[in-house]
mmCIF file of the N, C-alpha and C atoms, coordinates in Angstrom:
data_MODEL
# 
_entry.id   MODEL 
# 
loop_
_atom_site.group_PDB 
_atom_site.id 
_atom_site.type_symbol 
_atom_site.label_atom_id 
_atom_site.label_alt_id 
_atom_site.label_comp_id 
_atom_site.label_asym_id 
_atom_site.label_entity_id 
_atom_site.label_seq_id 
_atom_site.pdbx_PDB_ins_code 
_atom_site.Cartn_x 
_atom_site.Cartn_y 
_atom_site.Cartn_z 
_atom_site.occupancy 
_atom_site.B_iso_or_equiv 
_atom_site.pdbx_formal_charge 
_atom_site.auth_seq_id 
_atom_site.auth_comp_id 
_atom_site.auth_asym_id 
_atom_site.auth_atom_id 
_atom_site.pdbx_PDB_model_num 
ATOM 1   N N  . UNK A 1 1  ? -85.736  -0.952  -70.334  1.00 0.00 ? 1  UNK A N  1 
ATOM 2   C CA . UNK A 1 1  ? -84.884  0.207   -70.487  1.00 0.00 ? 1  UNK A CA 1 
ATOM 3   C C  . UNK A 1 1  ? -85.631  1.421   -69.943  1.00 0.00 ? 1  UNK A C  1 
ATOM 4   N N  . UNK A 1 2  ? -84.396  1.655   -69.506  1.00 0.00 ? 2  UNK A N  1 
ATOM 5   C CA . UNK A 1 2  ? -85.621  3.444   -68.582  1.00 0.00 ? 2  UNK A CA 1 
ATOM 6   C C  . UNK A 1 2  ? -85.390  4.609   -70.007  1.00 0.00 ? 2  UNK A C  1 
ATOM 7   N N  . UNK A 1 3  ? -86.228  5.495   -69.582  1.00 0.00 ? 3  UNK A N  1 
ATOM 8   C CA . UNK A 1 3  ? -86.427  6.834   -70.327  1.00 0.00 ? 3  UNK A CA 1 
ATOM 9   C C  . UNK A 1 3  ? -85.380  7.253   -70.733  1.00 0.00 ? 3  UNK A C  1 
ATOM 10  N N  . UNK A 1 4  ? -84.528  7.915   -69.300  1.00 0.00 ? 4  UNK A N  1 
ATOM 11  C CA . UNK A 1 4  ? -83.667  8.182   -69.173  1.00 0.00 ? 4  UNK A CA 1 
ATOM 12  C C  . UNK A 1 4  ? -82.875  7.985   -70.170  1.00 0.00 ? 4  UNK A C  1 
ATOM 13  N N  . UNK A 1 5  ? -82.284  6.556   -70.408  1.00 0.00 ? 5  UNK A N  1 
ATOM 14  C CA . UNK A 1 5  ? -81.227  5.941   -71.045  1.00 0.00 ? 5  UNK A CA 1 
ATOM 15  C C  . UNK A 1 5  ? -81.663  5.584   -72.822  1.00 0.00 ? 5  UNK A C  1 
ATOM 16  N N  . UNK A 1 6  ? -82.993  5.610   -72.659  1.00 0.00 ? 6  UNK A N  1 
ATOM 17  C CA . UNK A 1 6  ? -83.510  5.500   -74.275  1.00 0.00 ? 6  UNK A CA 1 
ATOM 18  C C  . UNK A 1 6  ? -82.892  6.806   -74.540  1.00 0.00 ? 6  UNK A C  1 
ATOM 19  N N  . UNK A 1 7  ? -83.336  8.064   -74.047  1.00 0.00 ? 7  UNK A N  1 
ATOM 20  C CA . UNK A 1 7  ? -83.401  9.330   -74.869  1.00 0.00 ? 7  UNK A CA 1 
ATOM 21  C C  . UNK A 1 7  ? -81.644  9.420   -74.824  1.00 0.00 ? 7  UNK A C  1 
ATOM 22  N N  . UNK A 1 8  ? -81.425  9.455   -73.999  1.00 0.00 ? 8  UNK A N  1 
ATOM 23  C CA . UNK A 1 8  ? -79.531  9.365   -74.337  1.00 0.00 ? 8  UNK A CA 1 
ATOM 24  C C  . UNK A 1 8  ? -78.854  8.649   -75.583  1.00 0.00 ? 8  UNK A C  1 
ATOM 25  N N  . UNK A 1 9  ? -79.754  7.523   -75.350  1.00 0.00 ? 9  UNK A N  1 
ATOM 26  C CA . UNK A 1 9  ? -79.250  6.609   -76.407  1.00 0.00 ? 9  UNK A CA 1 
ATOM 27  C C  . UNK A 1 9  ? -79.962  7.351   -78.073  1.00 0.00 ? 9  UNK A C  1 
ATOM 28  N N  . UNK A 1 10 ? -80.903  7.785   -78.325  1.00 0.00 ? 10 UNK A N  1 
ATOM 29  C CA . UNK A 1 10 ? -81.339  8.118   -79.199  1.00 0.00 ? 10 UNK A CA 1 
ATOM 30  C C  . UNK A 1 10 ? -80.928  9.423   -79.722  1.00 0.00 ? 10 UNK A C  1 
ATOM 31  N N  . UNK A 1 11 ? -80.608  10.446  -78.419  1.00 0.00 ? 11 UNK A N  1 
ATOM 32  C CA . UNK A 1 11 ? -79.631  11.539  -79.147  1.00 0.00 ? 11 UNK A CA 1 
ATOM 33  C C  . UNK A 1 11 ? -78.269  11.272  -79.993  1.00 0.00 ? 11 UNK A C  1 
ATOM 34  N N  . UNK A 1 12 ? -78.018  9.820   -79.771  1.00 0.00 ? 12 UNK A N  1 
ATOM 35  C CA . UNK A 1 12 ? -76.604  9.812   -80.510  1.00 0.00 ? 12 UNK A CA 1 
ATOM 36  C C  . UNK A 1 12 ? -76.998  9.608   -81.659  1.00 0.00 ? 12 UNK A C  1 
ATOM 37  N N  . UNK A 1 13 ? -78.468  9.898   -82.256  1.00 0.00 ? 13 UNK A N  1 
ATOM 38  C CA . UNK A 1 13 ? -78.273  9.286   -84.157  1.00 0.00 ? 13 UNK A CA 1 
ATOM 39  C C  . UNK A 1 13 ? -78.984  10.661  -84.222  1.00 0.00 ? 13 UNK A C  1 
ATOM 40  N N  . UNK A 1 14 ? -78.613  10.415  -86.096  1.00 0.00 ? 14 UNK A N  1 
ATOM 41  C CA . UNK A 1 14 ? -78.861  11.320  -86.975  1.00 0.00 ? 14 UNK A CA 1 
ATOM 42  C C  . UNK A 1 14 ? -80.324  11.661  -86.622  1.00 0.00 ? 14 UNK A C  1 
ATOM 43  N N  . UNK A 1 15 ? -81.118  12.957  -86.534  1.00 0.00 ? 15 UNK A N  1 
ATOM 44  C CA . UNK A 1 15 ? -82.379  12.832  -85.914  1.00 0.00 ? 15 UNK A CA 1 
ATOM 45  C C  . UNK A 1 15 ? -83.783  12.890  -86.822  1.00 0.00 ? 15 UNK A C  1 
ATOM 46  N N  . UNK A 1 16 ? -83.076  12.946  -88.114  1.00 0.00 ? 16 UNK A N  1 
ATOM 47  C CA . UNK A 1 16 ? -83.695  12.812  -89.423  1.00 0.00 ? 16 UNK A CA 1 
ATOM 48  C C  . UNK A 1 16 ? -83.916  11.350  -90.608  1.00 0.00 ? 16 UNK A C  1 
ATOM 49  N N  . UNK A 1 17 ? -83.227  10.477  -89.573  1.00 0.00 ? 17 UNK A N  1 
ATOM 50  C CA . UNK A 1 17 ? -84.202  8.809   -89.813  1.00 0.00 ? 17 UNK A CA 1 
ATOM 51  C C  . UNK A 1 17 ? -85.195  8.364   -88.877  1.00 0.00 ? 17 UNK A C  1 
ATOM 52  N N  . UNK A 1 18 ? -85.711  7.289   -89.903  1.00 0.00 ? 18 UNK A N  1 
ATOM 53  C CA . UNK A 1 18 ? -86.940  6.679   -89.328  1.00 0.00 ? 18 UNK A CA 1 
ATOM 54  C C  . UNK A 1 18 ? -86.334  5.592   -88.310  1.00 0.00 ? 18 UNK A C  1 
ATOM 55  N N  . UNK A 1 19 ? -87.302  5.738   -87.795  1.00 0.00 ? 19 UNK A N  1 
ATOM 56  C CA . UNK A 1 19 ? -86.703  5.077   -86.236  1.00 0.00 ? 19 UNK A CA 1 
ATOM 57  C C  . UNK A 1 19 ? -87.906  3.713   -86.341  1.00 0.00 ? 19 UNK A C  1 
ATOM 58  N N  . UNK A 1 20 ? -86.964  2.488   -86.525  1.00 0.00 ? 20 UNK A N  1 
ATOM 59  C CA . UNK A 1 20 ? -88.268  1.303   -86.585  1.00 0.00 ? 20 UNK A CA 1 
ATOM 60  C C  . UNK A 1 20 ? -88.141  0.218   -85.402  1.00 0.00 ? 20 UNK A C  1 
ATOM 61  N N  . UNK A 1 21 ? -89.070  -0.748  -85.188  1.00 0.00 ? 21 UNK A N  1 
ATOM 62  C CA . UNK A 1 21 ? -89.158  -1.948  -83.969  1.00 0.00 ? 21 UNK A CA 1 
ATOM 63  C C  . UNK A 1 21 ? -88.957  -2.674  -84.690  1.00 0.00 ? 21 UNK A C  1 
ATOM 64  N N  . UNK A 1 22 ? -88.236  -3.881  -83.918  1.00 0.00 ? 22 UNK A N  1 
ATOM 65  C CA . UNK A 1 22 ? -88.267  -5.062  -84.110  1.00 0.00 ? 22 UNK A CA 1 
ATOM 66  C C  . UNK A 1 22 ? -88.473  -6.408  -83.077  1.00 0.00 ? 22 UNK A C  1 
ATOM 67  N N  . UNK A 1 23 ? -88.676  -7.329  -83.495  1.00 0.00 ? 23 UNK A N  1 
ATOM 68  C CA . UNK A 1 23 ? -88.418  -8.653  -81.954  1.00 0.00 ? 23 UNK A CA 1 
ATOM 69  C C  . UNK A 1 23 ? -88.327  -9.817  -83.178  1.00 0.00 ? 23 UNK A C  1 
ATOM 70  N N  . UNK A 1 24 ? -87.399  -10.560 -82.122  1.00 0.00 ? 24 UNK A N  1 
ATOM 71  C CA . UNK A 1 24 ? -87.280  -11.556 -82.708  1.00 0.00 ? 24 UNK A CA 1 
ATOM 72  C C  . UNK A 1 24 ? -87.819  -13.081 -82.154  1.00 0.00 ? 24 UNK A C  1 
ATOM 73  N N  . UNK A 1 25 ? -88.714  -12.461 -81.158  1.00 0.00 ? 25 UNK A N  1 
ATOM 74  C CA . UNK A 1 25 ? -89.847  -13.321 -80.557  1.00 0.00 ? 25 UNK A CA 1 
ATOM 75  C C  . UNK A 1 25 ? -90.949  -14.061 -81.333  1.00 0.00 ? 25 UNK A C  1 
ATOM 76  N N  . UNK A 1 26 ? -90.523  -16.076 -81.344  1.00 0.00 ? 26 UNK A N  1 
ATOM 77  C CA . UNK A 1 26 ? -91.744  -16.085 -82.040  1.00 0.00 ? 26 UNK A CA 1 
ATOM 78  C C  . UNK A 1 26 ? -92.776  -16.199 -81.841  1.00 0.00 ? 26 UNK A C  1 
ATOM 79  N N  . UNK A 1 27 ? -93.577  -15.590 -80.963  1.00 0.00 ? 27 UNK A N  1 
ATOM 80  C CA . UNK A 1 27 ? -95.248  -15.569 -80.938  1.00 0.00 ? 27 UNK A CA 1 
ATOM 81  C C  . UNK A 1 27 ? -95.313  -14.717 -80.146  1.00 0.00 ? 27 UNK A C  1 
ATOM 82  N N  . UNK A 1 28 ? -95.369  -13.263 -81.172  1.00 0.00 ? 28 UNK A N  1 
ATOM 83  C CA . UNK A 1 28 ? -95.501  -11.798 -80.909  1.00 0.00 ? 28 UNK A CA 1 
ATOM 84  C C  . UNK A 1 28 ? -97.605  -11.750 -79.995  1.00 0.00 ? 28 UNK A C  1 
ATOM 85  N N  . UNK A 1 29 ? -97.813  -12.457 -80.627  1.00 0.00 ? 29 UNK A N  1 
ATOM 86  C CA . UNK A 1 29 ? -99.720  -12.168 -79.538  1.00 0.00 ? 29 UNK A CA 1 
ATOM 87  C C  . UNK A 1 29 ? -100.067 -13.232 -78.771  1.00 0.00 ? 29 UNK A C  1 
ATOM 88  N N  . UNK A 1 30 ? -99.892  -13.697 -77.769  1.00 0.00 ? 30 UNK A N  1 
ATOM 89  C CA . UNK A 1 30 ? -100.740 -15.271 -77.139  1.00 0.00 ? 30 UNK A CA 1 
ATOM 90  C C  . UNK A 1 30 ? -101.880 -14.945 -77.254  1.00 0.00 ? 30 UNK A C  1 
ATOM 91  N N  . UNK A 1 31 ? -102.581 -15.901 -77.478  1.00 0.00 ? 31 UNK A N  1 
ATOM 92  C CA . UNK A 1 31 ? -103.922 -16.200 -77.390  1.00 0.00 ? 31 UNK A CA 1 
ATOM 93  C C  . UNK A 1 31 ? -105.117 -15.814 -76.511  1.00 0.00 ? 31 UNK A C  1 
ATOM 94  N N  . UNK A 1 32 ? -105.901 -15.340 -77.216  1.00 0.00 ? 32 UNK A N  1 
ATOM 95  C CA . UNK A 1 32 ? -106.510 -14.364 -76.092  1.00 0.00 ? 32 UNK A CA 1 
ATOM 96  C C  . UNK A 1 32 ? -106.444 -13.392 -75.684  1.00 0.00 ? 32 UNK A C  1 
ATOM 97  N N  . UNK A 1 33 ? -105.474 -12.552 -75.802  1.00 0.00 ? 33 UNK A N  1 
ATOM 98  C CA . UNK A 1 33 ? -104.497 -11.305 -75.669  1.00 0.00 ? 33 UNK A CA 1 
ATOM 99  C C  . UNK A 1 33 ? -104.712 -10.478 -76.087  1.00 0.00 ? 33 UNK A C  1 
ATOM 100 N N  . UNK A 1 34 ? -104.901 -9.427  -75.919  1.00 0.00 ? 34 UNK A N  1 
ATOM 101 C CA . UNK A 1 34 ? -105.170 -8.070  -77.231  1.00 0.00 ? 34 UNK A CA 1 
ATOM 102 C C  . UNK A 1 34 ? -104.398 -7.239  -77.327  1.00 0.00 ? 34 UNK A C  1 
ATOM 103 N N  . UNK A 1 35 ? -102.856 -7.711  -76.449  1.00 0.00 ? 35 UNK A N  1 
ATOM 104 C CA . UNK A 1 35 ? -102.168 -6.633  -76.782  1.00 0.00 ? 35 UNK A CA 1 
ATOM 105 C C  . UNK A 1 35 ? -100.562 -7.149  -76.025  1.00 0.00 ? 35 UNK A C  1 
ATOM 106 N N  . UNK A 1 36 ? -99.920  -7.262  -76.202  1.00 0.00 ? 36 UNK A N  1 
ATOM 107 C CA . UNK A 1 36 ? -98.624  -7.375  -76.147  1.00 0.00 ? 36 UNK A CA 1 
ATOM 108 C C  . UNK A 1 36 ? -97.393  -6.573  -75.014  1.00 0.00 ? 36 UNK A C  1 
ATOM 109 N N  . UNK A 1 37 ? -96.714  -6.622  -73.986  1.00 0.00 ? 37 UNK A N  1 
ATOM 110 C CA . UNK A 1 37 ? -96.034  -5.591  -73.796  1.00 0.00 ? 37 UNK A CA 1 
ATOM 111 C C  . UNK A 1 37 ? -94.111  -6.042  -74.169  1.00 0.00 ? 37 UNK A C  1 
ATOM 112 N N  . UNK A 1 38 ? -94.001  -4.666  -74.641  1.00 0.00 ? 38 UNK A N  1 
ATOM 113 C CA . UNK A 1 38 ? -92.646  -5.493  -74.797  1.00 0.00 ? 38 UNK A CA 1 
ATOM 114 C C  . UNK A 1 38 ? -91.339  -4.368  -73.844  1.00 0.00 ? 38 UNK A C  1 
ATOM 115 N N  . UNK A 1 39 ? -89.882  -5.029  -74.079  1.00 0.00 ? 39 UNK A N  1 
ATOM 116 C CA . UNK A 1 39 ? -88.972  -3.911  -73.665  1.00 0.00 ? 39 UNK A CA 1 
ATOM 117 C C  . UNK A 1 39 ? -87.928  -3.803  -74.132  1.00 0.00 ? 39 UNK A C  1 
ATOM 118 N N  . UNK A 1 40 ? -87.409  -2.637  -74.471  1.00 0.00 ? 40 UNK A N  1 
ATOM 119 C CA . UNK A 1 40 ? -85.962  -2.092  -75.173  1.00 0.00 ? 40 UNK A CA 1 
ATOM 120 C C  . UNK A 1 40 ? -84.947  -2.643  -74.859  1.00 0.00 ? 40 UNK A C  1 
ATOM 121 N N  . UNK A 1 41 ? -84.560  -3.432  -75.857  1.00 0.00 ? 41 UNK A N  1 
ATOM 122 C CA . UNK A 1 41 ? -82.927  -3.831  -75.500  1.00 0.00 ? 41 UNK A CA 1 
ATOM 123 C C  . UNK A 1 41 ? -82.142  -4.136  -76.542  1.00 0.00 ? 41 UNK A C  1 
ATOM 124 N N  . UNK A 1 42 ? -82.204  -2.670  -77.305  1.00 0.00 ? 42 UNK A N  1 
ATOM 125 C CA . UNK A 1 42 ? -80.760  -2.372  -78.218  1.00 0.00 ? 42 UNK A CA 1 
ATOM 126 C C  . UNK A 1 42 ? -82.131  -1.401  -78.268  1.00 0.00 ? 42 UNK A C  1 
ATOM 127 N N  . UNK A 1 43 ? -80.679  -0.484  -79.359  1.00 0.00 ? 43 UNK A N  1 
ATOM 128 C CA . UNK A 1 43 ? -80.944  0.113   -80.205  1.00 0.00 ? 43 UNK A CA 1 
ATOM 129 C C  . UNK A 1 43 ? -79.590  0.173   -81.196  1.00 0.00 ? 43 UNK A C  1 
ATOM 130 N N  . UNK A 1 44 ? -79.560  0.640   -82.370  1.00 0.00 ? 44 UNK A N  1 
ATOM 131 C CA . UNK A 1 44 ? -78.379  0.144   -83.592  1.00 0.00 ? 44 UNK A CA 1 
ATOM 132 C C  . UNK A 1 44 ? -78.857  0.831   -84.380  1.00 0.00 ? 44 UNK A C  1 
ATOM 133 N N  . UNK A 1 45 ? -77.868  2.299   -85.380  1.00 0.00 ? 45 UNK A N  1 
ATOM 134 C CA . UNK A 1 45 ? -77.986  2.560   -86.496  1.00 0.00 ? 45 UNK A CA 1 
ATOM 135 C C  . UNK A 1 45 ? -77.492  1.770   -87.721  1.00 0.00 ? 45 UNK A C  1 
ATOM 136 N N  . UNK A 1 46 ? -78.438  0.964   -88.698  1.00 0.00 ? 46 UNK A N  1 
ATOM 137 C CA . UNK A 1 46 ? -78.552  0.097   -89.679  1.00 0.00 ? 46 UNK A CA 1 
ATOM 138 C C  . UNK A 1 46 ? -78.811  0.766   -91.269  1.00 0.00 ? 46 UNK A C  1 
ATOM 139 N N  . UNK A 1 47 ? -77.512  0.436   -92.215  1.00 0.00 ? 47 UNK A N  1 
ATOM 140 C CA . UNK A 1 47 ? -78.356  0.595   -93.269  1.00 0.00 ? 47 UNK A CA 1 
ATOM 141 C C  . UNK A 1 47 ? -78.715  -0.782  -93.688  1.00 0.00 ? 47 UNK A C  1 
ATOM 142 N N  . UNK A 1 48 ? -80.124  -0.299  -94.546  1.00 0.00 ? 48 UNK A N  1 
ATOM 143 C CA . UNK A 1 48 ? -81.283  -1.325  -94.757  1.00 0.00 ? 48 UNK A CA 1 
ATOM 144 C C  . UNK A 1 48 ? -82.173  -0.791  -95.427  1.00 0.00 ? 48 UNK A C  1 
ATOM 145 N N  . UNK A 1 49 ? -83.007  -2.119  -96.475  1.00 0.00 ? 49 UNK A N  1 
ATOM 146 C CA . UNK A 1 49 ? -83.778  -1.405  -97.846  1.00 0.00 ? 49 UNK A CA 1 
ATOM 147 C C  . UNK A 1 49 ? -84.886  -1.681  -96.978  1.00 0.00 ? 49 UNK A C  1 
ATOM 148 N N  . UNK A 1 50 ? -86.159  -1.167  -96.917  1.00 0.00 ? 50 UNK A N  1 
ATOM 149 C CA . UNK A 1 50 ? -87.404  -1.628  -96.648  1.00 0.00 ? 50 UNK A CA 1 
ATOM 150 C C  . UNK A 1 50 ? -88.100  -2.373  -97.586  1.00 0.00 ? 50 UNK A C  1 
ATOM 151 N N  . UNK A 1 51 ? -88.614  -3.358  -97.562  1.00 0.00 ? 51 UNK A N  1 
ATOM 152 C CA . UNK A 1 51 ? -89.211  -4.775  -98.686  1.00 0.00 ? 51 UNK A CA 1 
ATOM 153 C C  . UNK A 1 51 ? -90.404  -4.897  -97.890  1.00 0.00 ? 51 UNK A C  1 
ATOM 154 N N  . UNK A 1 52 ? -91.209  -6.143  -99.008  1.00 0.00 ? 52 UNK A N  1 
ATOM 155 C CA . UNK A 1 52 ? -92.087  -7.011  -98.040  1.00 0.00 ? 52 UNK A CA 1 
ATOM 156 C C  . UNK A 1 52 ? -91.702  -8.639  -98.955  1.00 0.00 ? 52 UNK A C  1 
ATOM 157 N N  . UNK A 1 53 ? -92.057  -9.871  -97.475  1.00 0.00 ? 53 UNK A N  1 
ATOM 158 C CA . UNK A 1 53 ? -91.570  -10.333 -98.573  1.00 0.00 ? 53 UNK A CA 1 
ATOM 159 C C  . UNK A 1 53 ? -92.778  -11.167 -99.454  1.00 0.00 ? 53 UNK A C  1 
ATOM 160 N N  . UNK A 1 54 ? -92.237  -12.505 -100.115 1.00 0.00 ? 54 UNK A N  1 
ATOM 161 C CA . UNK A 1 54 ? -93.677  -13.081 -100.898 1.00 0.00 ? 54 UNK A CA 1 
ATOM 162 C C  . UNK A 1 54 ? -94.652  -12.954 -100.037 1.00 0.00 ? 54 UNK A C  1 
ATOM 163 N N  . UNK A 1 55 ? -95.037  -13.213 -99.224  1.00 0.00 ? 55 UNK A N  1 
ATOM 164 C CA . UNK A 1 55 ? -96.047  -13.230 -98.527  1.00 0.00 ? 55 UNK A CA 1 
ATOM 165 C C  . UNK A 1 55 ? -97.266  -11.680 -97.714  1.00 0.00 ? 55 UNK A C  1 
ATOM 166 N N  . UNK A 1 56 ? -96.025  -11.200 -98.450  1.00 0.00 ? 56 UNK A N  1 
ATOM 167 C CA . UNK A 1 56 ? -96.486  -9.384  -97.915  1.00 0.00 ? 56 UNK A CA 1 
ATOM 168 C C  . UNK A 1 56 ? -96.231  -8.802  -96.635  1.00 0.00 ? 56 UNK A C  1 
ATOM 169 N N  . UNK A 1 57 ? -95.682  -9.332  -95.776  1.00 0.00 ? 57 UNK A N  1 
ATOM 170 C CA . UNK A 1 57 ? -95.048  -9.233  -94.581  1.00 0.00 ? 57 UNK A CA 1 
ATOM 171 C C  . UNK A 1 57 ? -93.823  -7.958  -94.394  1.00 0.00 ? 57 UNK A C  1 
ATOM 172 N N  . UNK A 1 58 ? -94.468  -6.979  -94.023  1.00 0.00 ? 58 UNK A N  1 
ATOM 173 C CA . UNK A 1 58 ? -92.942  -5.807  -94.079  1.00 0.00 ? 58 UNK A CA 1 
ATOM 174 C C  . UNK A 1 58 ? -91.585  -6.690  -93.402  1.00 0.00 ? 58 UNK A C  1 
ATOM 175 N N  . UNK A 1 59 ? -90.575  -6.265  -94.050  1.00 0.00 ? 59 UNK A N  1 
ATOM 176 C CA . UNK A 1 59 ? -89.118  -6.523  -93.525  1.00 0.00 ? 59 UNK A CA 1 
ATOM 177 C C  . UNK A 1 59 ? -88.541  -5.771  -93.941  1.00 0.00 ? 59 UNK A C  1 
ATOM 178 N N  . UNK A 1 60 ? -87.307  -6.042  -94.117  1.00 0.00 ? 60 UNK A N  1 
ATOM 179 C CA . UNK A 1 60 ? -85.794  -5.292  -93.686  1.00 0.00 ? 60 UNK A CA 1 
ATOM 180 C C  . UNK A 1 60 ? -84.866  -6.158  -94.314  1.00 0.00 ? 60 UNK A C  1 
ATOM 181 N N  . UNK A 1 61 ? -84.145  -5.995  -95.853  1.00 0.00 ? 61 UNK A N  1 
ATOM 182 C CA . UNK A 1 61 ? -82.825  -6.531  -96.217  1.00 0.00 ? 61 UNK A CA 1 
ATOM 183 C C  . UNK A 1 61 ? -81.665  -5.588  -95.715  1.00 0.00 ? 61 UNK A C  1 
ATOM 184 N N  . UNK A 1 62 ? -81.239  -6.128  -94.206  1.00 0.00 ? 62 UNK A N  1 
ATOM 185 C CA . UNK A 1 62 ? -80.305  -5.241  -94.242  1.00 0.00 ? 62 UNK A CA 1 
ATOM 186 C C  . UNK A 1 62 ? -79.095  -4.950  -94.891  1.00 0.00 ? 62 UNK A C  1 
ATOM 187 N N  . UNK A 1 63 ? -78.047  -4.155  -94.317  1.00 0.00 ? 63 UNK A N  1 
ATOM 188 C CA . UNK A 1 63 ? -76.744  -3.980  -95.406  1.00 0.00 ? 63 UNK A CA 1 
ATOM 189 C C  . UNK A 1 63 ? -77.019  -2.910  -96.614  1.00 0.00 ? 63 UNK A C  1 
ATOM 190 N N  . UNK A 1 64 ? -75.512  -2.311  -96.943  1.00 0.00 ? 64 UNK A N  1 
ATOM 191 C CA . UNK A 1 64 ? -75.601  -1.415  -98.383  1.00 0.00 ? 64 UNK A CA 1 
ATOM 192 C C  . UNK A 1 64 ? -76.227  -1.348  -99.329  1.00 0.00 ? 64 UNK A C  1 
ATOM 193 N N  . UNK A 1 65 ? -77.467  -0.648  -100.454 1.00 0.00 ? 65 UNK A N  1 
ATOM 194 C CA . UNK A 1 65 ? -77.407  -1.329  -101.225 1.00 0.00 ? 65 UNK A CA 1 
ATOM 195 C C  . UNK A 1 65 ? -77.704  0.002   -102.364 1.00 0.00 ? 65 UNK A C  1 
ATOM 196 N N  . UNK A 1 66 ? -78.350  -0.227  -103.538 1.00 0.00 ? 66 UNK A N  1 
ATOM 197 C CA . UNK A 1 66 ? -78.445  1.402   -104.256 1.00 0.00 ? 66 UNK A CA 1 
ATOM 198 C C  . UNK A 1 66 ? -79.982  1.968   -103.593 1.00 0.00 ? 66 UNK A C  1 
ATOM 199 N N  . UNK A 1 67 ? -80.820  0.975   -103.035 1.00 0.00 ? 67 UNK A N  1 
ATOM 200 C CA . UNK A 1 67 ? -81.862  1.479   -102.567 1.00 0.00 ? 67 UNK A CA 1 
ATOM 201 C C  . UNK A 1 67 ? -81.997  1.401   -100.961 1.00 0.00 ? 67 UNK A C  1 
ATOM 202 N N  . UNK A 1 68 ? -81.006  1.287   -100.379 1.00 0.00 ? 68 UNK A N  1 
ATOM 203 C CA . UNK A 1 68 ? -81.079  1.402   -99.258  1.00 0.00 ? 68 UNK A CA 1 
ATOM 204 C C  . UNK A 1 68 ? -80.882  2.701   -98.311  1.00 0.00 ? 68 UNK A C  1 
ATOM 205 N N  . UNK A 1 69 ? -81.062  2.870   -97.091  1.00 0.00 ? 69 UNK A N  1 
ATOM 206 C CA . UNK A 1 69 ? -80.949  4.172   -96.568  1.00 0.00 ? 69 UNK A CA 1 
ATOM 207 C C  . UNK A 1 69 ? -81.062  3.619   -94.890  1.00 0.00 ? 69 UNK A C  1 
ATOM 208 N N  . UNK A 1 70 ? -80.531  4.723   -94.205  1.00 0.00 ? 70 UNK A N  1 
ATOM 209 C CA . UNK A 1 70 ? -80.111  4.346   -92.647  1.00 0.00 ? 70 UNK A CA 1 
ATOM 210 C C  . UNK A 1 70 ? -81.141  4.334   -91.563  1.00 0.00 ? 70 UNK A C  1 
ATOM 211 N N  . UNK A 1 71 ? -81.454  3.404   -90.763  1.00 0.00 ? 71 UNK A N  1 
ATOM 212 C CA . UNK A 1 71 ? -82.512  3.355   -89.761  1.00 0.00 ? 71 UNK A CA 1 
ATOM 213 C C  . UNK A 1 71 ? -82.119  3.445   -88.390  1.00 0.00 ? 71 UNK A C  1 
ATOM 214 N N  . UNK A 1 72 ? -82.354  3.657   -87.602  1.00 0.00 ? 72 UNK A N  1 
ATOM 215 C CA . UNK A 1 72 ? -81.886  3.940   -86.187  1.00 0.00 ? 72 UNK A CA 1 
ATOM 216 C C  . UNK A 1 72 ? -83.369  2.164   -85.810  1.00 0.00 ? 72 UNK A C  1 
ATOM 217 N N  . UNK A 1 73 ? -82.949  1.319   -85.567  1.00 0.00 ? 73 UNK A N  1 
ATOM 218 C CA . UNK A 1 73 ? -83.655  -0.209  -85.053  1.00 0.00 ? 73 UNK A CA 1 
ATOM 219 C C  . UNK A 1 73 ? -83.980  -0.564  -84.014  1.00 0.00 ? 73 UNK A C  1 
ATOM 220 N N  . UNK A 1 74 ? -84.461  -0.731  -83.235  1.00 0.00 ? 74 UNK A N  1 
ATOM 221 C CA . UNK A 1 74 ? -84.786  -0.998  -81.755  1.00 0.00 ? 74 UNK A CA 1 
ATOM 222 C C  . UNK A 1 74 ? -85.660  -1.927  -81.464  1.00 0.00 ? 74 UNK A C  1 
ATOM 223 N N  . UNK A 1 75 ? -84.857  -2.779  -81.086  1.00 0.00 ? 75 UNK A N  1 
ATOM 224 C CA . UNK A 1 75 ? -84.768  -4.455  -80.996  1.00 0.00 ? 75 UNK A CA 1 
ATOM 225 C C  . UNK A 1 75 ? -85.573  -4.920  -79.380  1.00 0.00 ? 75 UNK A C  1 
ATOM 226 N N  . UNK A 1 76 ? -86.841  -5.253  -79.357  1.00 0.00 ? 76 UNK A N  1 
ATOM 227 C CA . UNK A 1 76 ? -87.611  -5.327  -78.490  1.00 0.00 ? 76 UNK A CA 1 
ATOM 228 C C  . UNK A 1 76 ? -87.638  -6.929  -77.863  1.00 0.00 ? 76 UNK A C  1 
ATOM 229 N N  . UNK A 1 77 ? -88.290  -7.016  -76.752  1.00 0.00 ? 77 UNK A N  1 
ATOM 230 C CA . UNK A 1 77 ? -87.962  -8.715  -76.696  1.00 0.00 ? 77 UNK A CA 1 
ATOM 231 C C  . UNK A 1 77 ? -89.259  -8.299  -75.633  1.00 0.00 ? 77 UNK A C  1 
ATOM 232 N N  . UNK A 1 78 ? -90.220  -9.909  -75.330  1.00 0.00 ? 78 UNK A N  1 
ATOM 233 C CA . UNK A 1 78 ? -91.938  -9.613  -74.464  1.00 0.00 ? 78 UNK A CA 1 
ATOM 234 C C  . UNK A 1 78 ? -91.163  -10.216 -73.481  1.00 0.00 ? 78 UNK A C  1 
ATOM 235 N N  . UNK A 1 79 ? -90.010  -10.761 -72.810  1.00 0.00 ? 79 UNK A N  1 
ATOM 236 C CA . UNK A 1 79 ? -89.574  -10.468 -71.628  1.00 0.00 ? 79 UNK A CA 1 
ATOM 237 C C  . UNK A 1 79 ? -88.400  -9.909  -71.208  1.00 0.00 ? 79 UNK A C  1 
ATOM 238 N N  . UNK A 1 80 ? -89.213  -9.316  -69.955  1.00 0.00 ? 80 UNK A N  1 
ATOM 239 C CA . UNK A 1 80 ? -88.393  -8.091  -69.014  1.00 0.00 ? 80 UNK A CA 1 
ATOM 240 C C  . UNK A 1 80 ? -88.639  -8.882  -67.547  1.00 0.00 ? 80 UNK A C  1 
# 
């Protein structure tokens, strides 16, 4: 995703949420690697509680809830 079209896309939300990443790639580091590149493809205002789960791992129950509140998400993927 170019600049351009991120910042367009990001003026359309509220500018007072937290803005978080995601991928749904499974093997976010190969081996050997020290660092990852990834690229934009979404973005989506979500309501969603912030958790971790048993294991201590931050996530995301998304959907309504009494402790939930709205995220602007941006959904990454390591190929471009």
């Amino acid at each position: 995703m170019k600049l351009k079209e991120l910042l367009s896309k990001l003026e359309t939300f509220d500018p007072e949420v937290d803005v978080l990443c995601y991928s749904e790639d499974a093997d976010l580091l190969p081996k050997n690697h020290g660092f990852r590149i990834f690229d934009i493809i979404a973005l989506a205002s979500k309501d969603a509680e912030k958790s971790r789960t048993g294991d201590g791992i931050p996530s995301l129950k998304l959907g309504k809830s009494g402790h939930s509140s709205t995220h602007v998400l941006i959904e990454l993927t390591s190929d471009f």
